[in-house]
C-alpha positions as CSV (number, residue, x, y, z in Angstrom):
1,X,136.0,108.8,64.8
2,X,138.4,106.0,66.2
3,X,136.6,103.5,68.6
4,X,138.5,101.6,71.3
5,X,139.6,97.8,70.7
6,X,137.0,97.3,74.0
7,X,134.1,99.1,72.3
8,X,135.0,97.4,68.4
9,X,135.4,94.1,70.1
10,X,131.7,94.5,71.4
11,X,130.4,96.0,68.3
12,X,131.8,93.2,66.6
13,X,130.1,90.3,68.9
14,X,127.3,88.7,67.4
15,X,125.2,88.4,70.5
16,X,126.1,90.2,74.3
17,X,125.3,88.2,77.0
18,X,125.5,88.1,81.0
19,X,126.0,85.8,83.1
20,X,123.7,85.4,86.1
21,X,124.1,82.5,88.5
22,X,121.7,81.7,91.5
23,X,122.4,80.2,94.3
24,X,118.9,80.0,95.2
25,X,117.8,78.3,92.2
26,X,121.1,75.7,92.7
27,X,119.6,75.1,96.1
28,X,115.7,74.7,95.3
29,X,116.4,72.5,92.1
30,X,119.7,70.7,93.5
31,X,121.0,68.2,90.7
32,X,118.2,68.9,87.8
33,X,119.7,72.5,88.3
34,X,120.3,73.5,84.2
35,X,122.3,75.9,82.8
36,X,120.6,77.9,80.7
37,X,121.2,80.8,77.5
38,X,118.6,82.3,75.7
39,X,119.2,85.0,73.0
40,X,116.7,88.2,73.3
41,X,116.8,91.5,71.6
42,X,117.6,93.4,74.9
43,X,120.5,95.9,73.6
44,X,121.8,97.0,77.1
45,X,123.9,95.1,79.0
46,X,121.7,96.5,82.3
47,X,118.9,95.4,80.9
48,X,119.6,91.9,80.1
49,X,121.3,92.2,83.2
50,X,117.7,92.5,85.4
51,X,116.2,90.2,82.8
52,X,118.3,87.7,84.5
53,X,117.7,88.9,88.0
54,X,113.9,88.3,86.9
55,X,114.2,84.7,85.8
56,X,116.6,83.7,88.7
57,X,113.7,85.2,91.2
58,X,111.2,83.0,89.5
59,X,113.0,80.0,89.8
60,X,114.6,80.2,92.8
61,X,111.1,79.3,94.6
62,X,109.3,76.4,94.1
63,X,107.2,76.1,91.3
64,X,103.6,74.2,89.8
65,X,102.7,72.8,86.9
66,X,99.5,74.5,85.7
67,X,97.5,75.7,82.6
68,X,94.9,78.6,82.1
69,X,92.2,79.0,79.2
70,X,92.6,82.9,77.9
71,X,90.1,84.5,75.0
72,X,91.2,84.3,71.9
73,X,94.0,82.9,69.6
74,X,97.8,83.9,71.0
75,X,100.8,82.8,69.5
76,X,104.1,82.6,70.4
77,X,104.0,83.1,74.5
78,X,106.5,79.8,74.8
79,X,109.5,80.7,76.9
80,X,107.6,84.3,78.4
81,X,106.2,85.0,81.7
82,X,102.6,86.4,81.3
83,X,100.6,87.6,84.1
84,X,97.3,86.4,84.8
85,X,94.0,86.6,86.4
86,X,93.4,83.6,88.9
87,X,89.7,84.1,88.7
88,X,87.5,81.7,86.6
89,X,84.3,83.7,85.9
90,X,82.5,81.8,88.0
91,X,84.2,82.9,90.9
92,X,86.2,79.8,91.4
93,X,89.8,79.9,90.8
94,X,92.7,78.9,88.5
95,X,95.2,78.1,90.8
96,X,95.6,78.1,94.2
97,X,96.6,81.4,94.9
98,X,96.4,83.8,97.4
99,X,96.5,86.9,95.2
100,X,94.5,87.8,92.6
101,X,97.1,87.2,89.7
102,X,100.1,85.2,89.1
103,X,103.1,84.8,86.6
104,X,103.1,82.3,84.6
105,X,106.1,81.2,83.0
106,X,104.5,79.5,79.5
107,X,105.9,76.3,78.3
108,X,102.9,75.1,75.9
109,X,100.0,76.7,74.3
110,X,97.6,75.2,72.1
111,X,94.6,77.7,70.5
112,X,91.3,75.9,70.5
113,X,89.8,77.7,67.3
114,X,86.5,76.0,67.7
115,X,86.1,77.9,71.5
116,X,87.9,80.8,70.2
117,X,89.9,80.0,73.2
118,X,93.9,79.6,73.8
119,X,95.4,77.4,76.4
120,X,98.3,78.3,78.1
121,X,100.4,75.8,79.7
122,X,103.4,76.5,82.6
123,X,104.6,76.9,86.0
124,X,103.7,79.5,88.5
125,X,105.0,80.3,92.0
126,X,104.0,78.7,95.1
C-alpha cells in the first residue's frame, strides 16, 4: 500500500495541531491576550478542532477567580475544565451563580488528606 506524501507527511508529525484564534477572547483580554499550545491525546483533527472552539468560548467571557472544596483526594485536574455543583450543603452557595453548576477551568488543587477533602482552585464564567 503506497500512502500519499500529504498523508506520510502527517503520519510522520510528532504532534497535529490546529490553530484556533478568537476574536472574542482578543477583545475581552486586550493586551494580556496569550497565545497559547497545549499537546492532548485527541487523534482527530475535528476533534481537537472543537476542543479549541470549547476553550475560545470559555475565555472569550469574563472570568472569576474562585475555589471549591470536592470529597476526596483528586489529582491531576490542572489545566481541565470540571463541572461543578454550586451548592454548599448547607444551602448556601459556591459562587455566585445563577445556575445550579458551573465550569471550572482548574489552575490549583491542593488535597487536604486530614479532611479527606480536595480543593480546587480556577476561574469560572460570569
Amino acid at each position: 500500500m503506497t500512502a500519499t506524501l500529504t498523508r506520510a507527511e502527517f503520519l510522520k508529525a510528532r504532534e497535529r495541531s490546529v490553530v484556533a484564534v478568537g476574536a472574542g477572547v482578543k477583545a475581552a483580554w486586550g493586551v494580556r491576550a496569550l497565545e497559547t499550545a497545549q499537546s492532548s491525546v485527541l487523534a482527530l483533527e475535528a476533534a481537537a478542532a472543537a476542543e479549541a472552539a470549547r476553550q475560545l468560548a470559555l475565555l472569550a467571557q469574563p472570568l472569576a477567580l474562585d475555589a471549591v472544596e470536592i470529597e476526596g483526594a483528586v489529582f491531576d485536574l490542572e489545566g481541565e475544565t470540571v463541572r461543578v455543583n454550586v451548592l454548599k450543603p448547607d444551602g448556601s452557595r459556591y459562587f455566585d451563580a445563577a445556575a445550579d453548576e458551573v465550569d471550572l477551568l482548574v489552575v490549583r488543587s491542593r488535597i487536604d488528606t486530614a479532611r479527606g477533602l480536595t480543593r480546587l482552585e480556577g476561574f469560572v464564567r460570569l
